[in-house]
Residue frames relative to the residue before (quaternion, step in Angstrom):
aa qw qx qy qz dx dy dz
X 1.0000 0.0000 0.0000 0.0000 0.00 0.00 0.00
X 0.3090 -0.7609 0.5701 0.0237 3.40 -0.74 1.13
X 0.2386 -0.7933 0.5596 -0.0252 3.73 -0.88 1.52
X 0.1794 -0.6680 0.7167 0.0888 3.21 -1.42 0.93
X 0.1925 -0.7897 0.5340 0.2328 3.16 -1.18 0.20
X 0.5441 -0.5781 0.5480 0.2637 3.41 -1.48 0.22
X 0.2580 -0.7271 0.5834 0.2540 3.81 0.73 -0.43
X 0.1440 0.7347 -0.6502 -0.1295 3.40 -2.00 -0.17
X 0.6781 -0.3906 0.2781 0.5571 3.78 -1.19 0.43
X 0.5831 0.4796 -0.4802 0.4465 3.98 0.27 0.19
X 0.6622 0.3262 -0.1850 0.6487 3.74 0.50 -0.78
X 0.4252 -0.5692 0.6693 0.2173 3.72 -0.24 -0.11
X 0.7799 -0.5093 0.2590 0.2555 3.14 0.79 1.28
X 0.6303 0.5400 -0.3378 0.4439 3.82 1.40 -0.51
X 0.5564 -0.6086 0.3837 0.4158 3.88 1.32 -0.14
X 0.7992 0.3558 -0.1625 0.4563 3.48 1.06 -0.64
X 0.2313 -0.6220 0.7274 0.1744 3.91 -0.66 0.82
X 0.7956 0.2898 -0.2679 0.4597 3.47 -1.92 0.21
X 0.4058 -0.6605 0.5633 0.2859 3.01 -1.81 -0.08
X 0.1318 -0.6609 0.7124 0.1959 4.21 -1.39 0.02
X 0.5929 -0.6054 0.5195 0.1103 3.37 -1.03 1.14
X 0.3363 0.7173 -0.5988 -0.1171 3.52 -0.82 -0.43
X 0.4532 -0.7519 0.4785 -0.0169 3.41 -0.75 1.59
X 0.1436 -0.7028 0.6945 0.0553 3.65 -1.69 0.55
X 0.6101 0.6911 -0.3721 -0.1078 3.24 -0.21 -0.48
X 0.7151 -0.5828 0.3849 0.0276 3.26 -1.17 1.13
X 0.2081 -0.7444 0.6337 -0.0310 3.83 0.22 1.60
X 0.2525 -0.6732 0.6610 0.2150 3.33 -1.17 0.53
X 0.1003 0.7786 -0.6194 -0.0096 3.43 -0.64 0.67
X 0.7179 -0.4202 0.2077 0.5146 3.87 -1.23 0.66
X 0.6751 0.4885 -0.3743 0.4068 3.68 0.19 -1.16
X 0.7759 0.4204 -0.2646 0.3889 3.77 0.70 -1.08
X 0.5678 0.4331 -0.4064 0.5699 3.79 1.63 -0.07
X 0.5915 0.5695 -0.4529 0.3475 3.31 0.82 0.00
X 0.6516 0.5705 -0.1575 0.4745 3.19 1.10 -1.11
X 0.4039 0.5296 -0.3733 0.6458 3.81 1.34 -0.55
X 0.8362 0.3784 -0.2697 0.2913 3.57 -0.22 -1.46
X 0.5205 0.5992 -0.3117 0.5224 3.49 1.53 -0.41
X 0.4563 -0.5573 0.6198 0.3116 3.72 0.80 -1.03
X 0.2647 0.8301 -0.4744 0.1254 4.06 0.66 -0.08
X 0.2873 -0.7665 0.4421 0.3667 3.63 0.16 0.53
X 0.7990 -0.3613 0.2568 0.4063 3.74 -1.26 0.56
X 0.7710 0.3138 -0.3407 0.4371 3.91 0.75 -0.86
X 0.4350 0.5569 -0.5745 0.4131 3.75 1.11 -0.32
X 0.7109 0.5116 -0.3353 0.3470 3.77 0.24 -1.74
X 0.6430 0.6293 -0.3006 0.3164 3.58 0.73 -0.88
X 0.7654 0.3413 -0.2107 0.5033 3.01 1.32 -1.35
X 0.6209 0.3572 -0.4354 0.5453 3.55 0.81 0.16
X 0.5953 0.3710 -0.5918 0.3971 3.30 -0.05 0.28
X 0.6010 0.5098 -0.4080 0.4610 4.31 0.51 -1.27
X 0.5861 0.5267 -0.4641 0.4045 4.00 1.10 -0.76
X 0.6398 0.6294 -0.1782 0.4035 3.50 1.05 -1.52
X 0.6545 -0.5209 0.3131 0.4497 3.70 1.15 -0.24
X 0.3882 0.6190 -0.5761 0.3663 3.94 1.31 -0.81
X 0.1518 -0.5892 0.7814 0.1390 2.89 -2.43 0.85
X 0.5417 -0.6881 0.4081 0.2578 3.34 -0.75 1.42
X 0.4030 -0.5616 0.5172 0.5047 3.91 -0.86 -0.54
X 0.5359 0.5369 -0.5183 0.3949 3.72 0.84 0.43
X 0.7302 0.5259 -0.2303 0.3705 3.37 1.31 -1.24
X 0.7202 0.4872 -0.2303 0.4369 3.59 1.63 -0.59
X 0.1422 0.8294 -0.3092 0.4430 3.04 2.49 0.04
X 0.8558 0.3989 -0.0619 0.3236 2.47 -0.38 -2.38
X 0.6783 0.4492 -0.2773 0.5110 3.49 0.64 -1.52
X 0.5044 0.5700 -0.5140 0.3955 4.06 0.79 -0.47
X 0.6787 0.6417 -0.0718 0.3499 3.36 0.87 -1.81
X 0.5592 0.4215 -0.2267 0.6769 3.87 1.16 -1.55
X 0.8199 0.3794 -0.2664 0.3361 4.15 0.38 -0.27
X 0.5735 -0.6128 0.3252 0.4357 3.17 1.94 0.13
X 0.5098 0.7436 -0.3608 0.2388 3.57 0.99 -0.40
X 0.7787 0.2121 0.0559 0.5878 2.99 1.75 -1.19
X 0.2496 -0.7325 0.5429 0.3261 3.34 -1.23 -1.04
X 0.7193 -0.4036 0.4726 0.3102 3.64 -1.06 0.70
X 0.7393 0.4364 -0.3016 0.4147 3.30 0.52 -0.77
X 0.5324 0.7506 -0.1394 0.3657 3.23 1.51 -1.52
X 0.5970 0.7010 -0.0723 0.3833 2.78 1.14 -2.51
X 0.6835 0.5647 -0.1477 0.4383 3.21 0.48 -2.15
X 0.8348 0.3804 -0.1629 0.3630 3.60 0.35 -1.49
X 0.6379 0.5820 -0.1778 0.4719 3.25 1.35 -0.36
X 0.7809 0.2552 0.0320 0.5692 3.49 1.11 -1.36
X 0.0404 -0.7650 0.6273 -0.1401 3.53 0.97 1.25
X 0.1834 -0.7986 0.5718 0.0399 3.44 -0.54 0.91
X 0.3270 -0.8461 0.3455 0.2404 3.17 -1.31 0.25
């Protein structure tokens, strides 16, 4: 279940005090130094890395969001994907 919030003068109105992270990060693994070493343009690397296991900052977004942490909306503005 996905949450919206309502916000108040404590939160500046966005629903959420504090911060939640949402994260990428990128294992080198042989196939993906290989691909560096080739020159591969940014969407080749992407898709072999997301093949390789990476969770994107859209995908850790989302799951942040499906747990209440966040919101879609949040998600969106933060994790402009490419």
């Amino acid at each position: 279940k996905f949450v919206r919030t309502a916000g108040c003068a404590d939160c500046g109105m966005t629903g959420f005090k504090g911060r939640v992270g949402i994260f990428e990060l990128l294992v080198l693994n042989a196939e993906l130094r290989a691909l560096i070493s080739a020159k591969a343009n940014v969407t080749e690397l992407r898709r072999a890395a997301v093949k390789s296991g990476m969770k994107t900052m859209l995908m850790d977004g989302v799951a942040k969001a499906w747990a209440g942490l966040t919101t879609l909306e949040e998600v969106s503005r933060a994790a402009k994907e490419m």
